[in-house]
TORTORKE-294987 format. One line per field, with one value per residue (C-alpha): residue number from 1; residue in one letter; x, y, z. Coordinates in steps of 0.05 Angstrom, whole numbers. Each point is the difference from the previous one (the first is absolute). Example, Ala and Ser with C-alpha at 12.3 -4.5 7.8 and 13.67 -1.06 7.14 Angstrom:
2
gugu [1, 2]
nudren [a, s]
X [246, 27]
Y [-90, 69]
Z [156, -13]
//
This chain:
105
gugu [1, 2, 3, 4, 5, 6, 7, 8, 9, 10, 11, 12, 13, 14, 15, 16, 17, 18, 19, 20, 21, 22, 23, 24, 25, 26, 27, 28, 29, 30, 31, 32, 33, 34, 35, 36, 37, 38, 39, 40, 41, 42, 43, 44, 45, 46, 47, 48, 49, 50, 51, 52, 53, 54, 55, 56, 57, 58, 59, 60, 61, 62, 63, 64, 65, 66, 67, 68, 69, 70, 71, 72, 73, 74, 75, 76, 77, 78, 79, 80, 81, 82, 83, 84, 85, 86, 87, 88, 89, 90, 91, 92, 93, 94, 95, 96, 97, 98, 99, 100, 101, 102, 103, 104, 105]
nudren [x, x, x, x, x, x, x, x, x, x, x, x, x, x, x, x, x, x, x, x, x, x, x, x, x, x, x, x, x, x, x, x, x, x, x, x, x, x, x, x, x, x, x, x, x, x, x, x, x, x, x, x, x, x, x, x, x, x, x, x, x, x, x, x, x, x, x, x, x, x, x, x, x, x, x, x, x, x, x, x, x, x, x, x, x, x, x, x, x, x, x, x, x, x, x, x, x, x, x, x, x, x, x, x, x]
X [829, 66, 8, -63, 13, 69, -42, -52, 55, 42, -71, 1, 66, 50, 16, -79, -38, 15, -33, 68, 34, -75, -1, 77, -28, -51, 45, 52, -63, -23, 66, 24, -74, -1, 68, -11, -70, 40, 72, -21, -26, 69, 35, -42, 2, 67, 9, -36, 37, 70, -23, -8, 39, -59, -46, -53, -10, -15, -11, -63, 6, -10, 18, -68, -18, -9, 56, 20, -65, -5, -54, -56, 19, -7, -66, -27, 14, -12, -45, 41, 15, -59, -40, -21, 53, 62, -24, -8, 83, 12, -38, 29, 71, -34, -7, 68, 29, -44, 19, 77, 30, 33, -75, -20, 0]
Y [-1344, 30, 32, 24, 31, 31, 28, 40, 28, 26, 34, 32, 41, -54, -6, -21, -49, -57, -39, -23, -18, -31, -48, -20, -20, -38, -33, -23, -30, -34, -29, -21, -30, -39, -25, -31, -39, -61, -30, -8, 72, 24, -44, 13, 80, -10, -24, 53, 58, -39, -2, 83, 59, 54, 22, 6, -70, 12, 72, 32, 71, 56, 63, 24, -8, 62, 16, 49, 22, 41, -17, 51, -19, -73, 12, 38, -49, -71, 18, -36, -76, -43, 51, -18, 45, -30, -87, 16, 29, -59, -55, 41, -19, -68, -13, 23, -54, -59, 0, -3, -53, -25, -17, -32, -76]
Z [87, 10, -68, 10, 63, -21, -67, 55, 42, -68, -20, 66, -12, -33, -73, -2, -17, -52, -44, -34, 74, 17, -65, 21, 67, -28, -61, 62, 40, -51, -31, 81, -1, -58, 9, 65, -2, -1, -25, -65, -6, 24, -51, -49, 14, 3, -78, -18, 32, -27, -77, -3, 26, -24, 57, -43, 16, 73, 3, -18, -51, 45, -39, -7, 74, 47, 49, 38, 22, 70, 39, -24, -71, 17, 41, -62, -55, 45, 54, 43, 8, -16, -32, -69, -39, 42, -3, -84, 7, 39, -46, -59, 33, 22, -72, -26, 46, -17, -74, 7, -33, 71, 22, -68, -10]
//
């Protein structure tokens, strides 16, 4: 909630909104998640993160995501958050993260 909430305030006059700085939030919530549902989810996290150096492992692509939209520009395109234009960018990112090779067995 507060990546979102710093995304809505740089739409309203900051470097704008996001969608690369929103996926990082969501990569980092999920990672601190994952890794401590129990000891063995930390160790095991842990292995993983030690066997690679490449943040592809753990970090989503972003490069084709929207940034640096002002607020108008943002309102235009997404509606707004949870209109049906803005939840597809966000399961689109949702996505991206579920099928790194950190979260695969």
């Amino acid at each position: 909630m507060a990546g979102l909430y710093k995304e809505l305030k740089d739409a309203q006059g900051g470097s704008g909104f996001s969608f690369n700085d929103l996926a990082a939030d969501l990569a980092g919530s999920r990672l601190g998640k994952t890794s401590t549902q129990s000891r063995d989810a930390a160790v095991k996290m842990q292995q993983r993160l030690a066997n690679g150096r490449d943040a592809k492992v753990f970090f989503p692509q972003v490069r084709d995501l929207p940034e640096f939209l002002g607020q108008a520009e943002f309102k235009r395109r997404f509606g707004g958050v949870g209109e049906p234009a803005y939840q597809r960018m966000l399961k689109r990112i949702q996505t991206r993260i579920d099928a790194l090779p950190i979260y695969q067995d």
